[in-house]
C-alpha positions in Angstrom: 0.0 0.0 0.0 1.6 3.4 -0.7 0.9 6.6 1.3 0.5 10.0 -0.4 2.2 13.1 1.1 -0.9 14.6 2.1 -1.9 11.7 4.7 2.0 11.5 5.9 1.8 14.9 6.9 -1.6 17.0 7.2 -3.9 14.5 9.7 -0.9 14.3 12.0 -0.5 18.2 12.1 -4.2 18.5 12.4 -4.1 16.1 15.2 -1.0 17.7 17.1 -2.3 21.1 16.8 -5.9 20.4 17.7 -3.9 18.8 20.7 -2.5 22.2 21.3 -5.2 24.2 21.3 -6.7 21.8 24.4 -2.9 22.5 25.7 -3.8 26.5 25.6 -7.1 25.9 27.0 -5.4 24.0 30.4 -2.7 26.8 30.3 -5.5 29.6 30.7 -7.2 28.0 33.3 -3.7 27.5 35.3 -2.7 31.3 34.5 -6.3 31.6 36.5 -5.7 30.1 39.4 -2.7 31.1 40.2 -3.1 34.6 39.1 -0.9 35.1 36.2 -1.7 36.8 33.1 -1.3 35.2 29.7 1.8 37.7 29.2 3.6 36.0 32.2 3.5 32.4 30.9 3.7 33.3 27.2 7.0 34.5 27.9 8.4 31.7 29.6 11.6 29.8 28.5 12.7 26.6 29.4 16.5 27.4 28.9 17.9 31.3 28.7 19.2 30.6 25.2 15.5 29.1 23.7 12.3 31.0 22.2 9.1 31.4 24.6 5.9 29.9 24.7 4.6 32.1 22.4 6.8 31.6 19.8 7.0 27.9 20.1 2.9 28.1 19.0 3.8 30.2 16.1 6.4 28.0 14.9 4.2 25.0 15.2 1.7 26.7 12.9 4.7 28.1 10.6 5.9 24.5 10.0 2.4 23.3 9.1 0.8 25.5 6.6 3.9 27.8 6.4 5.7 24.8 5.4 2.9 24.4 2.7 3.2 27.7 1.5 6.9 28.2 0.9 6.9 24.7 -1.0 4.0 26.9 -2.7 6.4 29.8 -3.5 9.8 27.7 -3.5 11.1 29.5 -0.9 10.5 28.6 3.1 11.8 31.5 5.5 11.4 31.2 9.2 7.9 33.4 10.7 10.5 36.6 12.1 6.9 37.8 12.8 6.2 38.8 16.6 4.1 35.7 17.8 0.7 36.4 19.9 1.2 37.3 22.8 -2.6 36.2 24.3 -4.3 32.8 24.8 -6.8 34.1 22.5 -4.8 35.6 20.1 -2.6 31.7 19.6 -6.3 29.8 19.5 -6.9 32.4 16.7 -3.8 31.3 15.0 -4.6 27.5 15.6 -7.4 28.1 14.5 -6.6 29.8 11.0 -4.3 27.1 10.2 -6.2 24.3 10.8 -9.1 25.6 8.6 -6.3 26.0 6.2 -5.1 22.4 6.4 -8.3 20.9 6.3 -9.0 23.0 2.7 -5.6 21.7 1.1 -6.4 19.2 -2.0 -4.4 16.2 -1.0 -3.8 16.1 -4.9 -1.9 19.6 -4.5 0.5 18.3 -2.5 1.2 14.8 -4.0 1.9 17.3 -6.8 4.6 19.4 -4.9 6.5 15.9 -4.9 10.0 16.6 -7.0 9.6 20.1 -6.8 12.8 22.2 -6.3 12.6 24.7 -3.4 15.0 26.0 -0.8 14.8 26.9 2.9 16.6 30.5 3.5 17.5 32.4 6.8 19.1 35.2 5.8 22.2 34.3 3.9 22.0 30.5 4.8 20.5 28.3 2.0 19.8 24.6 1.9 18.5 23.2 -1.5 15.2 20.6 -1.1 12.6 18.9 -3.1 9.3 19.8 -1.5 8.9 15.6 0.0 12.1 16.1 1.8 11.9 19.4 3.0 8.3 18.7 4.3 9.6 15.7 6.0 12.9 16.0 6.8 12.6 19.3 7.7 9.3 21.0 8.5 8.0 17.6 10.0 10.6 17.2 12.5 10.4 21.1 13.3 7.0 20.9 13.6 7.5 18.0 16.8 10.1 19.6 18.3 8.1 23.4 18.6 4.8 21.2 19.8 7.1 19.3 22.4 9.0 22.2 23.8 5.5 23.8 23.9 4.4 20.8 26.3 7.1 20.7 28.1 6.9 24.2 29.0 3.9 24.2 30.2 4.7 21.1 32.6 7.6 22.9 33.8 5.3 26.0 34.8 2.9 23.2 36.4 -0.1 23.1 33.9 -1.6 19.7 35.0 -1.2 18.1 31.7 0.3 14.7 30.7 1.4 12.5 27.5 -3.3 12.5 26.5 -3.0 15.8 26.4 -0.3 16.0 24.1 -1.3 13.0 21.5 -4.5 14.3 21.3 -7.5 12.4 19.6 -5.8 9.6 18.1 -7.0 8.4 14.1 -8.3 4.5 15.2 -9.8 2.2 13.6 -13.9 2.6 13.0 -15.6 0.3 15.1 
């Protein structure tokens, strides 16, 4: 059985960032009980050299359907953008993407497969096809800014655990 790129990719990011939406939701209600404002644990770090909270949201959207949209244009530029700073404002942003991922024509992207594009950071380049780039490059960005989002969050003692993070799981129809 083969797999197009669509299903390796876009129910897993729907998944992961409809599980971080719930992970928003837990962190409001924490910030409310203990009397902190969504400014105060969007701006936590888990390490003095690492991005916030906030921008570890961002990022999880930027290397979903920002990953879809350079491969689109044939260039993929990290979001330099300032991330939202509010509860609201990041279930906004989940929001818009995953209306967006749930549009895309899982033809479209079994089309992007061979095409030439390149991630750039100022003067830094790496050449990719779009299936490579998408998963050996986005993909794995994409876990790592949904994980350190997590983790965060347990380290500031949001009662979540590993449900929470996996979300509703794709099973077999009974």
């Amino acid at each position: 059985m083969s797999i197009s790129l669509h299903h390796a990719l876009v129910p897993t990011w729907i998944q992961m960032l409809e599980a971080l939406d719930g992970l928003i939701d837990k962190a409001a209600g924490h910030c409310a009980e203990i009397g902190m404002d969504d400014e105060g644990l969007c701006s936590q770090k888990l390490a003095p050299d690492m991005f916030d909270f906030a921008y570890q949201v961002q990022s999880a959207t930027s290397h979903s359907i920002g990953a879809i949209e350079g491969v689109r244009e044939g260039v993929y530029s990290p979001d330099l953008n300032a991330p939202p700073r509010s509860f609201a404002e990041m279930k906004q942003v989940i929001a818009d993407t995953l209306s967006q991922l749930e549009e895309l024509d899982p033809s479209e992207l079994d089309g992007f497969i061979g095409k030439k594009m390149e991630f750039r950071f100022k003067e830094f380049v790496i050449p990719f096809v779009a299936e490579e780039f998408l998963l050996s490059f986005s993909q794995p960005n994409f876990f790592f800014h949904v994980t350190t989002a997590y983790a965060l969050l347990r380290a500031m003692g949001v009662e979540i655990g590993k449900r929470d993070y996996m979300g509703a799981l794709r099973t077999m129809p009974i």
